[in-house]
C-alpha positions in Angstrom: -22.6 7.5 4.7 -23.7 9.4 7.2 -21.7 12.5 7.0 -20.6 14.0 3.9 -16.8 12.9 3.2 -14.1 15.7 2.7 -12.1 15.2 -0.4 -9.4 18.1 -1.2 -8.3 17.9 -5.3 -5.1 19.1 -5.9 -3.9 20.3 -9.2 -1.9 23.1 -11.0 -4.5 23.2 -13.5 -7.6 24.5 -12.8 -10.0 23.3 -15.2 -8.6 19.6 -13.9 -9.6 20.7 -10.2 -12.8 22.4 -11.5 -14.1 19.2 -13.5 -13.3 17.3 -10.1 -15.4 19.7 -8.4 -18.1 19.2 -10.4 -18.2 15.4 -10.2 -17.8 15.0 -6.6 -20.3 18.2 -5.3 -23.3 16.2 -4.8 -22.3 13.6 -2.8 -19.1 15.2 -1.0 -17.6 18.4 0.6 -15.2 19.5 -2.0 -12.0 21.5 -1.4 -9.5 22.1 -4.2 -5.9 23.8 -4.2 -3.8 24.5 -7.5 -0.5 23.9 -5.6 1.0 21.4 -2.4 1.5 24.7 -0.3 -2.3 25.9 -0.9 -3.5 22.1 -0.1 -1.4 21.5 3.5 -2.9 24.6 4.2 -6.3 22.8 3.9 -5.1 19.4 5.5 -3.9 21.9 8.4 -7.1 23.7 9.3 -9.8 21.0 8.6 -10.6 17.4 8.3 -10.1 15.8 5.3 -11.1 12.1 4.3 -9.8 11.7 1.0 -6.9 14.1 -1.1 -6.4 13.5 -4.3 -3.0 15.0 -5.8 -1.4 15.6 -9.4 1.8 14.8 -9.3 3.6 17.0 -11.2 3.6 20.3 -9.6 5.3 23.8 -9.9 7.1 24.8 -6.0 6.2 20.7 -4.9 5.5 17.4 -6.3 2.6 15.3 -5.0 4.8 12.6 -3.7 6.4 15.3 -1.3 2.4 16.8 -0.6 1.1 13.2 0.4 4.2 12.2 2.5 3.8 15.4 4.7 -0.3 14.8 4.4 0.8 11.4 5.7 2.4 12.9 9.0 -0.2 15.8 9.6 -3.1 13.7 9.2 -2.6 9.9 9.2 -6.2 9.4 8.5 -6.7 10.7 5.2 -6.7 8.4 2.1 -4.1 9.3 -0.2 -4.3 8.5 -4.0 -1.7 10.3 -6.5 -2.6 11.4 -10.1 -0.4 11.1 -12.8 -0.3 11.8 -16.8 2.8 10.2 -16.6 4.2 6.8 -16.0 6.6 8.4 -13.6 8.6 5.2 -11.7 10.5 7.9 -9.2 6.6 8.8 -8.4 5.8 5.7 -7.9 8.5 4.6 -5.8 7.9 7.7 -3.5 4.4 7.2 -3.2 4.7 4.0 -1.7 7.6 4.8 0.9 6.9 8.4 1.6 3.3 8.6 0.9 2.3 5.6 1.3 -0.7 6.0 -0.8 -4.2 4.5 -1.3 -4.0 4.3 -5.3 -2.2 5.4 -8.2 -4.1 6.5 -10.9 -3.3 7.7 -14.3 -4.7 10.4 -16.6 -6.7 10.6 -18.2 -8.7 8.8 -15.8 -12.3 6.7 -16.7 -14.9 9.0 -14.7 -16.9 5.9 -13.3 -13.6 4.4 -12.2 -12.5 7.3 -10.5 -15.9 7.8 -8.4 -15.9 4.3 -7.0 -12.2 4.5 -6.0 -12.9 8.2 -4.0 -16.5 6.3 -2.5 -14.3 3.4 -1.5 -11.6 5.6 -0.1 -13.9 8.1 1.9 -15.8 5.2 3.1 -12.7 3.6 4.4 -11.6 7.0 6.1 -14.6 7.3 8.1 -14.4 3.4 9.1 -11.2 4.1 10.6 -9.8 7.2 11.0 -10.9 6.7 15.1 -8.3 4.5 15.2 -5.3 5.8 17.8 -2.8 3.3 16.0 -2.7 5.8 13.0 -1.2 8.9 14.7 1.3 6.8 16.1 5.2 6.5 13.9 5.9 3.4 17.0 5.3 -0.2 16.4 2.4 -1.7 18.4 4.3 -4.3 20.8 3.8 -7.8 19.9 0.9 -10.1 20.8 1.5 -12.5 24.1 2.8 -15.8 22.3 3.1 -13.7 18.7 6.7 -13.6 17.1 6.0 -12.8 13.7 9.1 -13.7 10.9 10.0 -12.0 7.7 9.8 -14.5 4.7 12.4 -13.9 2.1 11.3 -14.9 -1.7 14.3 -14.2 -3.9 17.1 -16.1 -4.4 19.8 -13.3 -3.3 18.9 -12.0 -0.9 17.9 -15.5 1.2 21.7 -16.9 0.2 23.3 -13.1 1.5 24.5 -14.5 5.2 24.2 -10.2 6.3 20.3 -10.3 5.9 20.0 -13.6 8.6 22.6 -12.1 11.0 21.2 -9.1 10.7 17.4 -9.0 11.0 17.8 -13.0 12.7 18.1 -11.7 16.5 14.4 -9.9 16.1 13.0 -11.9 13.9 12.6 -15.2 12.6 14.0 -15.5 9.2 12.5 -18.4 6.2 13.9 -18.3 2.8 11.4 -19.5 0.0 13.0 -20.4 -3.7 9.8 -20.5 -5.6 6.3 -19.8 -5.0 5.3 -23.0 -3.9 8.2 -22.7 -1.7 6.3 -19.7 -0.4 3.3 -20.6 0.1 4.1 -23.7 2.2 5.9 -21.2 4.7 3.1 -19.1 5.4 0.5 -22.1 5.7 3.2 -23.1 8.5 4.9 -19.9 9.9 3.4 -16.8 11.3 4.9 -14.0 9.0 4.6 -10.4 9.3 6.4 -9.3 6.2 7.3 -10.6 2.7 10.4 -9.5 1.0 10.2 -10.4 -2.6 11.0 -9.4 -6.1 8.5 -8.8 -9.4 9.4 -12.5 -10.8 10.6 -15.5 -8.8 12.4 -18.2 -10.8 10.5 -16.7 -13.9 7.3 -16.1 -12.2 5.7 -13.2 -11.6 5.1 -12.9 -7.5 1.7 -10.4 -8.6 -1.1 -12.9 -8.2 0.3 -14.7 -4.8 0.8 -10.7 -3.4 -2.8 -9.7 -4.6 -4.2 -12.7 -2.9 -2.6 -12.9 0.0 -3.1 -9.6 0.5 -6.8 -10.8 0.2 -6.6 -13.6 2.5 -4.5 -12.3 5.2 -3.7 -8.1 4.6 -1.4 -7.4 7.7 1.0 -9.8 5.8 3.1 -6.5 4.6 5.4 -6.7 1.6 8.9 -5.1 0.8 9.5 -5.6 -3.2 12.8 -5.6 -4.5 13.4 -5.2 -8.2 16.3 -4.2 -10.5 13.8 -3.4 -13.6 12.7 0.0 -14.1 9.1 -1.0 -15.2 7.3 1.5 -14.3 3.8 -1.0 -15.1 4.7 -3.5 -12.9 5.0 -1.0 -10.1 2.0 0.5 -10.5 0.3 -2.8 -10.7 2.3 -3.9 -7.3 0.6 -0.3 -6.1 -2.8 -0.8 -6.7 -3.4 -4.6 -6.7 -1.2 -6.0 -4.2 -0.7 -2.4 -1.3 3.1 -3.3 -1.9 4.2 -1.3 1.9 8.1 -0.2 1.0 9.9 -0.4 -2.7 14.2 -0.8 -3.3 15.9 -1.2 -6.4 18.6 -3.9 -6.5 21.7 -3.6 -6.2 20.2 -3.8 -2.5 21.7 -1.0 -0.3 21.8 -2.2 3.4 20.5 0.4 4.7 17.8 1.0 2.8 16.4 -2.2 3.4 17.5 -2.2 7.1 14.8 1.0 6.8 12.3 -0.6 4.7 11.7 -4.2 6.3 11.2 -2.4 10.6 8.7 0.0 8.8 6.8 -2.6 7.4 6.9 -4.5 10.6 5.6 -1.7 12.3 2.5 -1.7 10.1 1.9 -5.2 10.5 2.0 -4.9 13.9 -0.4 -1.6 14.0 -3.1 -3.8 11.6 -2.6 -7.0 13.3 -3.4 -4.6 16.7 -6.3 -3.1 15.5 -8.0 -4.8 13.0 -9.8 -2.5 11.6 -7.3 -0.3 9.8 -7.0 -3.2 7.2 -10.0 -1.8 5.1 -6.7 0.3 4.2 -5.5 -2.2 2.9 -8.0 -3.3 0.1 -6.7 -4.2 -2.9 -7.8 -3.1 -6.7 -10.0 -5.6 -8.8 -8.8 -6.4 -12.1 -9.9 -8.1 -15.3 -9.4 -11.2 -15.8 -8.2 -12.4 -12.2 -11.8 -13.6 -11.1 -11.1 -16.4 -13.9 -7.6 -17.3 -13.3 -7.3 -20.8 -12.6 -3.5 -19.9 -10.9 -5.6 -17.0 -8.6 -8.3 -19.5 -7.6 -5.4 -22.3 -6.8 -3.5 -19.8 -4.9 -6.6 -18.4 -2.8 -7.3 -22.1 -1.9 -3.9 -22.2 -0.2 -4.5 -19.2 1.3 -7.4 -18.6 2.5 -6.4 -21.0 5.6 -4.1 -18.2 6.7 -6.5 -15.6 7.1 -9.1 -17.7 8.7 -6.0 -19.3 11.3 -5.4 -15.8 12.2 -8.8 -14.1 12.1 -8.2 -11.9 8.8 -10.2 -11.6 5.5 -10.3 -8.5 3.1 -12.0 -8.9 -0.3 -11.7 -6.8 -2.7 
C-alpha cells in the first residue's frame, strides 16, 4: 500500500477498542469511538477506509452506525462485530449496511488482520469509483437485458412475481440446482432469488461459486428458518445483497430484488467495484468434489461476460 489505510474501531468497551488499536498501529491510521454518535462524527470529518463496529451498542446499534456510514461514505468497507449470534443483526447488516463481513467474538487475531488488509486494500482499489456515491441504477448496457432467476419452488409457481417484475425483466424459474445452473450457462442474469435449501439442497456452494465466477450476479435469499449460522455463512461466503423471511411480503421483495438490480448494474458498469465483492475462504471447500463440479459449470459465465473474482 502506498498510503496508510484509515480504519475507525468502534466499541462501547474500551479495552476492546484499545486492544484493536494496538494491533493495527503499525501498519494503519487508527481511529476509535466507544459509541455510533462518537464514530459518524469521524466518518463525517475524515476519510475512512475500513470501520469496524460492535454491534451491540448503548444510544445505537452497529447495524444502524454502518447503514448511515453506508450513505455518508459509500467507500468505506464495512464489517460488523458481534459476541452474539444476533439473526435481526445479521439481517440488517446485509440490507441496511450492506456490509463487508460479519465477524464474531471473540475473534482469531490472525483472521482478523487479513480480513481488515483485504478490506483496506479493496477501499483504496476502489473508492475512485463515481458509481459508489450514487443510490441510481447505472442504465443498461446497449444489447444487455439482464433477467432475475427465481430458485425456489414458491415463489417461481406465484403468478404476482412474473406479472409483476415480467414487464422489466425477464423472468426464469429453476426447480433444482441443476435446473439453475443450466439457466445461467444460457441466460444473462442479473439477480438470483433463492432460498437456504432447494429441493433438500443447500443453495451455499453454487452462491459462493458463482459469486466466484461471475460476482455482479447479485442474490436476494429468502428463508423461513431463523438460523442465524446459515445467515452468517450466506454473509461472508456467498455477499448474499438483500435478505426476507418467508412468508414473503410483496413489498419487501418488490424493494429487495430493484436494489439488487441496481448493484448489478453499478458492478457490471464499472468493473472494478467487484473486489467488493470477494468472498470468504473456508475449510474444506478447496476439496469439495460438488465445489469443483459446480466451478466447472461456471466458470464459462464469468469468462462469457468478462468477470472473475477469486477468493
Amino acid at each position: 500500500m502506498t498510503i496508510k489505510p484509515t480504519v475507525l474501531f468502534v466499541d462501547d468497551e474500551p479495552h476492546i477498542v484499545n486492544l484493536l488499536k494496538m494491533m493495527f498501529r503499525a501498519d494503519y491510521e487508527v481511529m476509535s469511538a466507544t459509541s455510533g454518535e462518537g464514530a459518524l462524527d469521524i466518518v463525517q470529518t475524515r476519510k475512512v477506509h475500513v470501520i469496524v463496529s460492535d454491534q451491540r451498542m448503548p444510544g445505537m446499534l452497529g447495524t444502524e452506525l454502518l447503514a448511515q456510514v453506508r450513505k455518508l461514505s459509500p467507500g468505506t468497507m464495512r464489517i460488523l462485530l458481534t459476541g452474539y449470534s444476533d439473526l435481526a443483526a445479521m439481517v440488517g447488516s446485509i440490507n441496511e449496511g450492506e456490509i463487508y463481513r460479519f465477524v464474531n467474538k471473540p475473534w482469531n487475531n490472525d483472521e482478523m488482520r487479513a480480513l481488515v488488509r483485504e478490506a483496506a486494500e479493496t477501499a483504496l482499489s476502489t473508492d475512485a469509483s463515481p458509481a459508489l456515491a450514487s443510490e441510481e441504477a447505472a442504465p443498461a448496457a446497449a444489447g444487455a437485458d439482464p433477467g432475475i432467476l427465481v430458485l425456489d419452488e414458491n415463489v417461481s409457481q406465484n403468478g404476482w412475481f412474473k406479472d409483476h417484475f415480467g414487464p422489466d425483466f425477464p423472468v426464469f424459474a429453476a426447480q433444482s440446482i441443476d435446473d439453475a445452473l443450466t439457466v445461467l450457462e444460457q441466460r444473462d442474469i442479473g439477480v438470483v432469488i433463492t432460498d437456504t435449501k432447494v429441493g433438500g439442497e443447500e443453495t451455499l456452494n453454487l452462491l459462493r461459486v458463482l459469486k466466484q465466477q461471475y460476482p455482479v450476479v447479485m442474490t436476494v435469499m429468502l428463508t423461513a428458518q431463523a438460523d442465524s449460522d446459515a445467515v452468517l455463512k450466506m454473509i461472508n461466503q456467498a455477499q448474499v445483497c438483500r435478505l426476507s423471511f418467508k412468508p414473503v411480503k410483496r413489498g419487501a421483495l418488490d424493494i429487495a430484488v430493484k436494489a439488487a438490480m441496481m448493484h448489478h448494474r453499478r458492478y457490471r458498469a464499472d468493473p472494478t467495484l467487484v473486489r467488493r465483492q470477494r468472498v470468504a475462504r473456508s475449510a474444506g471447500h478447496e476439496e469439495s468434489s460438488l465445489a469443483r463440479s459446480l466451478a466447472s459449470r461456471l466458470k464459462g459465465i464469468g469468462r462469457r461476460f468478462g468477470f472473475g473474482l477469486h477468493s
